[in-house]
N, C-alpha and C positions, 0 to 999 in steps of 0.2 A: 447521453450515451447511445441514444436513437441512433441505428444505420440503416440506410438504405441498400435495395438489393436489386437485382434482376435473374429470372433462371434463365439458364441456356441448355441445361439439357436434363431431362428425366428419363431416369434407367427403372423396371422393375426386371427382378428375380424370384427365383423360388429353389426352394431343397424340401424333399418330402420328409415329414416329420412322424417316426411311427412310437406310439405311445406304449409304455411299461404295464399296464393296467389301463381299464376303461376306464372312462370318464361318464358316467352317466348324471345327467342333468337335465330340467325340462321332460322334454320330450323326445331326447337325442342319444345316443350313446357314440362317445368319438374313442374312436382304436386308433385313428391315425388321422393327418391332415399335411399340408404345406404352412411354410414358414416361405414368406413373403419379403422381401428385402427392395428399400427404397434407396438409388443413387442419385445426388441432384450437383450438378454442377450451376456452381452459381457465381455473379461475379458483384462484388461489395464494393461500394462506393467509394472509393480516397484509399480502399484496402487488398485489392486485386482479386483475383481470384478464389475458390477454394469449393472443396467438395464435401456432401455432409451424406449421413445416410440413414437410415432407421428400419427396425422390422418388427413383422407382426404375425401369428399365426391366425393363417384365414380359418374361422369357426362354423363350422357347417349350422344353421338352423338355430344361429343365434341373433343375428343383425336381423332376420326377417325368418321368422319361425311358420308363414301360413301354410298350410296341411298341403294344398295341393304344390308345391315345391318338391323334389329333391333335393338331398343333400350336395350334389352335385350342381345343382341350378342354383343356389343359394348362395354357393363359392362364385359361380358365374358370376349372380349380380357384384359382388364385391371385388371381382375383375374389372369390368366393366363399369364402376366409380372408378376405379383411379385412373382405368384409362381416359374416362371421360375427364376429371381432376386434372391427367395431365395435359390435354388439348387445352383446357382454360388456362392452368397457370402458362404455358409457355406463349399460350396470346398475348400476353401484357409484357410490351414490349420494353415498355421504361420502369426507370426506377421505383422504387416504393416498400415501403418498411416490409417489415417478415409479415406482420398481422394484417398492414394494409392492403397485401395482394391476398389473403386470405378473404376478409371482409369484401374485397371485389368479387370473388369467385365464389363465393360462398351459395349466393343467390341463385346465380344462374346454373350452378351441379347439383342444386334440387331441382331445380326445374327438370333441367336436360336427363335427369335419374329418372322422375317422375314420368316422363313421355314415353322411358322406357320399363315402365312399372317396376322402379328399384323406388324402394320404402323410404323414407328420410332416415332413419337409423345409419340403414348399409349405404347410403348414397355421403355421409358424411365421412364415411370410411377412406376413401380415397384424399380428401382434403386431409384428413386427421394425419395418415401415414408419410404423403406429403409436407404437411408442413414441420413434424421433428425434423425430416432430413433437410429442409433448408435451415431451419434454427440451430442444427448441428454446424451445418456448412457457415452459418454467421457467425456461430460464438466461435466457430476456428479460426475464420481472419480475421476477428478482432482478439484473439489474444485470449478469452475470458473462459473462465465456467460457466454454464448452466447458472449455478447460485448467485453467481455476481451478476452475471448478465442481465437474468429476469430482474433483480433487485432492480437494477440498472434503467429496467425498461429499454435494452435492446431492441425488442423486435417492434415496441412502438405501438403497445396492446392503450385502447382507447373504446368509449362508450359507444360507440357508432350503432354497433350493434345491437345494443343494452341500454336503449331509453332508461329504465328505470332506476341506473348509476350513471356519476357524472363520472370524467376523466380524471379529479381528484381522487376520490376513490378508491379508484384503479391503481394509479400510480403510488397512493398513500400507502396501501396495502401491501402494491408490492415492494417497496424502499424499507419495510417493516421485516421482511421474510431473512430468517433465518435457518440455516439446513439444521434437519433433525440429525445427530451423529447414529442413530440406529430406530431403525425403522423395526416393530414390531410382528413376524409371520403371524398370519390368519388363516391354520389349518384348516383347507377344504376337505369337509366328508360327502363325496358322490354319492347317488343313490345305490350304488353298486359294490363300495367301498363296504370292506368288513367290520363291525362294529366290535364283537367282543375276542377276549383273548391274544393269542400272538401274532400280530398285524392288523389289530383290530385300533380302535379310535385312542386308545390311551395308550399303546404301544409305545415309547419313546424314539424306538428307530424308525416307524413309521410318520410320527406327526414332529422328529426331529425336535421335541422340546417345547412345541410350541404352547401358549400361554391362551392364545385365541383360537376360536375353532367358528369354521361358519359351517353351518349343518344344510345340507339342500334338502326340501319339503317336493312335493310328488302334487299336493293338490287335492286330496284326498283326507280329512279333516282326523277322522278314524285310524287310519294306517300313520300318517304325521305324527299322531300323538303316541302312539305305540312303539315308533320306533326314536322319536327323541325321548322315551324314559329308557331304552333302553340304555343308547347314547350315554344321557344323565349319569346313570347307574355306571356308566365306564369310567369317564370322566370325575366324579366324585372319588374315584380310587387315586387320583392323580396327588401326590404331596406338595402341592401347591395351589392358589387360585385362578382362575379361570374365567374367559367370561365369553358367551358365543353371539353368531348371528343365525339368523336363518335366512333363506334365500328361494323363494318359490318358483325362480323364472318365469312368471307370470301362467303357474299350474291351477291358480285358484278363481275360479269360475267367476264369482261377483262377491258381494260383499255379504250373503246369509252365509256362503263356506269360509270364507275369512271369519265372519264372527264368531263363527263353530269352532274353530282354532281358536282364537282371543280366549275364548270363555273357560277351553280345556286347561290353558295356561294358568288363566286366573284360579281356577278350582279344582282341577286333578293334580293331588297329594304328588303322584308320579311322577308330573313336570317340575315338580319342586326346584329338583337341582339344575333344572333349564332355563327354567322363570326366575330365579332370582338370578341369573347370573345373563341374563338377555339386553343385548345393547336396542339391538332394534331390529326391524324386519325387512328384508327388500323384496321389493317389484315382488305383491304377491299375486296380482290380477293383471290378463291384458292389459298390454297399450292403452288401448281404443276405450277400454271399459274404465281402468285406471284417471283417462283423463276427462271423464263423464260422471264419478262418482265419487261424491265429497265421502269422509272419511265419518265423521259426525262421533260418535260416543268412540270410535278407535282413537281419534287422534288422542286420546290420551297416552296413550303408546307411543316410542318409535317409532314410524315406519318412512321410508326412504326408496327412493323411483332409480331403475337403472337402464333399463328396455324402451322405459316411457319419455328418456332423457333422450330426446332427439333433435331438441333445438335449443337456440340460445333463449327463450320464452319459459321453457319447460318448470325449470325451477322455482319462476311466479309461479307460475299459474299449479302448481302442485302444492307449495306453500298453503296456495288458497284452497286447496281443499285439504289439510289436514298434515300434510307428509311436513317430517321434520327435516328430512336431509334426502342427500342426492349422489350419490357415485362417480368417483375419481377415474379415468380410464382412459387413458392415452389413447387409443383405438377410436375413443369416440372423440376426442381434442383435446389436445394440450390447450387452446385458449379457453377453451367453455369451461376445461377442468379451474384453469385460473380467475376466471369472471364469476365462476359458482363459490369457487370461494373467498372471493371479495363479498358477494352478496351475504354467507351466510356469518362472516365476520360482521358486515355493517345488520345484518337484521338480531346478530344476539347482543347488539351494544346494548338494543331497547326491550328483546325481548329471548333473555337466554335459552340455548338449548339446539338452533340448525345449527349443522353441520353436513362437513363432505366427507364421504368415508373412501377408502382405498378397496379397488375390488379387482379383477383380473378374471382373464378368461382363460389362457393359457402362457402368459409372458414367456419364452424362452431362455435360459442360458444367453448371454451374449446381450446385443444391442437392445431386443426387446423389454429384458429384464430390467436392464440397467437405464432405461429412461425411463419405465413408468416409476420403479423407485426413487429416482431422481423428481420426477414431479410428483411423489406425494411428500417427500421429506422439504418438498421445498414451497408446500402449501400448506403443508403442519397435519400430515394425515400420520397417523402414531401407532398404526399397524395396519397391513395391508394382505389382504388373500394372495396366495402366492402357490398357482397352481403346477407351476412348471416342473418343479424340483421335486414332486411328488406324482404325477401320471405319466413324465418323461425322461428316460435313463440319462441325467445329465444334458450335455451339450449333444445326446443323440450321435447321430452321424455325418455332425460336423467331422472335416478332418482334421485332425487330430493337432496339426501344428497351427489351424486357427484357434483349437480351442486351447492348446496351448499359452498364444500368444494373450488372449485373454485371460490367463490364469496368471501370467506374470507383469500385466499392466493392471492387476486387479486382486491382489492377493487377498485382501480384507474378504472380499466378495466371492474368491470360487477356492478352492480347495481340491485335491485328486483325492479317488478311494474308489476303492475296486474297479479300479481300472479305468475308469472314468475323471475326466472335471467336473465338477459339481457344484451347484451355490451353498457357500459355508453360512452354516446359520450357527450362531454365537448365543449361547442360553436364548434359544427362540427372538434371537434378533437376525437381523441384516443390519451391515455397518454402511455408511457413507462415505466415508474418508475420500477413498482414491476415485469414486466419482465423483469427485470435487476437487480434486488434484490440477487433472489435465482441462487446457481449453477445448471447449466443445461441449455437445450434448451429453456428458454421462458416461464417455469412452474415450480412450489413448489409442484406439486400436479399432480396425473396419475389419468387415470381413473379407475372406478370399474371393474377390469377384470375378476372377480367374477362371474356378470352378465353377462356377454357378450356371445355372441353366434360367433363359431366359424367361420369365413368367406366360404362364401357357395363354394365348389368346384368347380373350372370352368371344360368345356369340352374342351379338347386339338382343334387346328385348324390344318387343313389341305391346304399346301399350294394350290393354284391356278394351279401349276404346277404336280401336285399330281393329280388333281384331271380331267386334263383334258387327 
């Protein structure tokens, strides 16, 4: 079912996105940002034409968090990937699978990132947002879904990049995949988010029902713990079970302030109702630190890299020191999303227990939503943090007859109330159906590109080595 492709032309956009409440995480607190829209025209082999698209809210001081940055500079560098993404992919003139112009380009927009000191994280950004919208534009002309397509091996995903699996594998795995009919929400609680009372974490209308909840940590061993019994204490009110993550954004120093958390878990009465109900932990230390420091008496625990997942290596070599699993997230690629979890199916045949889990940064209403849910229901991720629906008034200030049109090629999936379209969550699920309906990536329906304003210019960087 392999096709070949060629792009002819890449479009970005942008529409400013202002948030309902803060979002505070890490080190950042986001009130607002831009929502990013990929157009690629492309032309399919034996199948003519067709156009695909994708999007993604640019996150300030999340792809590349180092202090001397602003937030503003940060969005830069992640302009500035995809423009550089798009000068490579439209260099390759002939044909060549979805994956195999990826795998071409891959190499050379680290390089070209790096000369201009963008980080491998945000320098993968541009390929990432890139390659949905040509895998949209491929599963269009050939007729197929997402579900079938990958099953299919469409885009012609193979080990080249990934020594350490063969191209059986890959293909085994995925001819195995089956869509999940309802993907599980994983209520995020911000550092900023109210904990007790009315709007507080056990709220109904606030966490919408949901079953999972990922708590975000500060970094801070003392104040952590203080405020997940509080948490605890909410949640424990809830008439049903439960079960969370934690999430540090890499706030935890080295591994004596991790331990200090470990140990509170293990032996504070208070965390009780946290600790037993704890799937696992992400990215709680630097990158840099993270991939220099074996795990050793933790890894008995969960714990799972999301920050430090910047290459298609990453999940060895994290393996080997201790972490069990790795984070799902379109943003950072739909292939590596799918290579990690070929990997973590062939290494629990011998030795159970990795996985990939479904995380999110901010997905929006609309295209962005609806693909990463699409690639975690179609890699068997069985609930997924799902930030959008909850720090953003719906589809925003989309207008109103796109988000419309989305609400009626998508009924399962959005809903109207208060005056807004919304993602309908179903007893703390999201359903799949109708993103499995139509051919394409995960949508019936593109946005108004009409309106859109063109994606603001970034300013080139200058490496560190340049400059000194």
């Amino acid at each position: 079912m392999t096709l070949r492709l060629r792009v002819s032309d890449i479009a970005f956009f942008e529409r400013p996105l202002v948030f309902a409440r803060p979002f505070r995480f890490g080190a950042v607190t986001i009130t607002a940002s831009t929502q990013m829209f990929v157009r690629v025209e492309i032309e399919v082999e034996g199948k003519g034409r067709a156009t695909g698209a994708s999007a993604e809210m640019l996150a300030p001081k999340w792809f590349d968090k180092r202090p001397h940055l602003t937030e503003a500079q940060s969005l830069d560098g992640l302009r500035r990937s995809l423009a550089i993404a798009r000068e490579l992919y439209l260099a390759n003139k002939g044909f060549d699978t979805a994956f195999g112009l990826h795998a071409r380009c891959i190499g050379p927009q680290l390089a070209a990132c790096a000369a201009e000191d963008i980080p491998p994280l945000a320098a993968s950004f541009g390929p990432a947002e890139i390659d949905k919208a040509i895998l949209d534009g491929l599963l269009r002309a050939a007729g197929v879904s997402v579900f079938d397509g990958i099953a299919g091996n469409i885009a012609g995903i193979d080990a080249r990049l990934t020594p350490d699996l063969d191209d059986r594998a890959i293909t085994g795995f995925l001819s195995a995949r089956n869509r999940l009919d309802r993907v599980a929400v994983r209520h995020t609680v911000g550092m900023d988010d109210k904990v007790e009372g009315e709007g507080g974490v056990a709220d109904t209308n606030e966490n919408a029902g949901a079953r999972y909840f990922k708590l975000k940590l500060n970094g801070d061993p003392a104040h952590d713990a203080a405020r997940l019994a509080r948490i605890g204490n909410e949640l424990a009110r809830l008439p049903y079970g439960i079960k969370v993550t934690l999430d540090a954004n890499e706030q935890y120093a080295d591994l004596t302030a991790l331990n200090a958390l470990v140990d509170r878990l293990d032996h504070d009465v208070a965390l009780q109702p946290i600790a037993a109900n704890l799937l696992y932990i992400e990215q709680p230390m630097p990158r840099d630190i993270t991939k220099t420091s074996p795990l050793g008496k933790l890894a008995t625990r969960s714990f799972i890299i999301d920050e430090a997942d910047d290459s298609y290596d990453a999940f060895p070599a994290a393996r080997a020191l201790g972490y069990r699993g790795i984070s799902s997230k379109s943003c950072k690629g739909i292939y590596k999303s799918i290579i990690n979890a070929t990997r973590a199916a062939a290494w629990s045949a011998d030795d159970a227990g990795y996985f990939i889990s479904g995380e999110d940064l901010t997905c929006q209403a609309g295209l962005g939503v609806q693909q990463d849910l699409a690639l975690g229901a179609l890699i068997g991720v069985t609930h997924a943090e799902r930030n959008g629906h909850h720090y953003v008034d719906g589809f925003a200030d989309t207008p109103a007859n796109e988000a419309d049109a989305f609400l009626t090629a998508h009924p399962d999936l959005y809903t109207r109330a208060g005056g807004k379209v919304r993602l309908a969550i179903h007893d703390g699920d999201l359903l799949t159906g109708s993103i499995a309906a139509a051919p394409g990536f995960a949508s019936s329906v593109h946005p108004d590109w009409s309106i859109m304003q063109p994606l603001k210019r970034p300013t080139p960087r200058v490496s560190q080595e340049q400059t000194a």
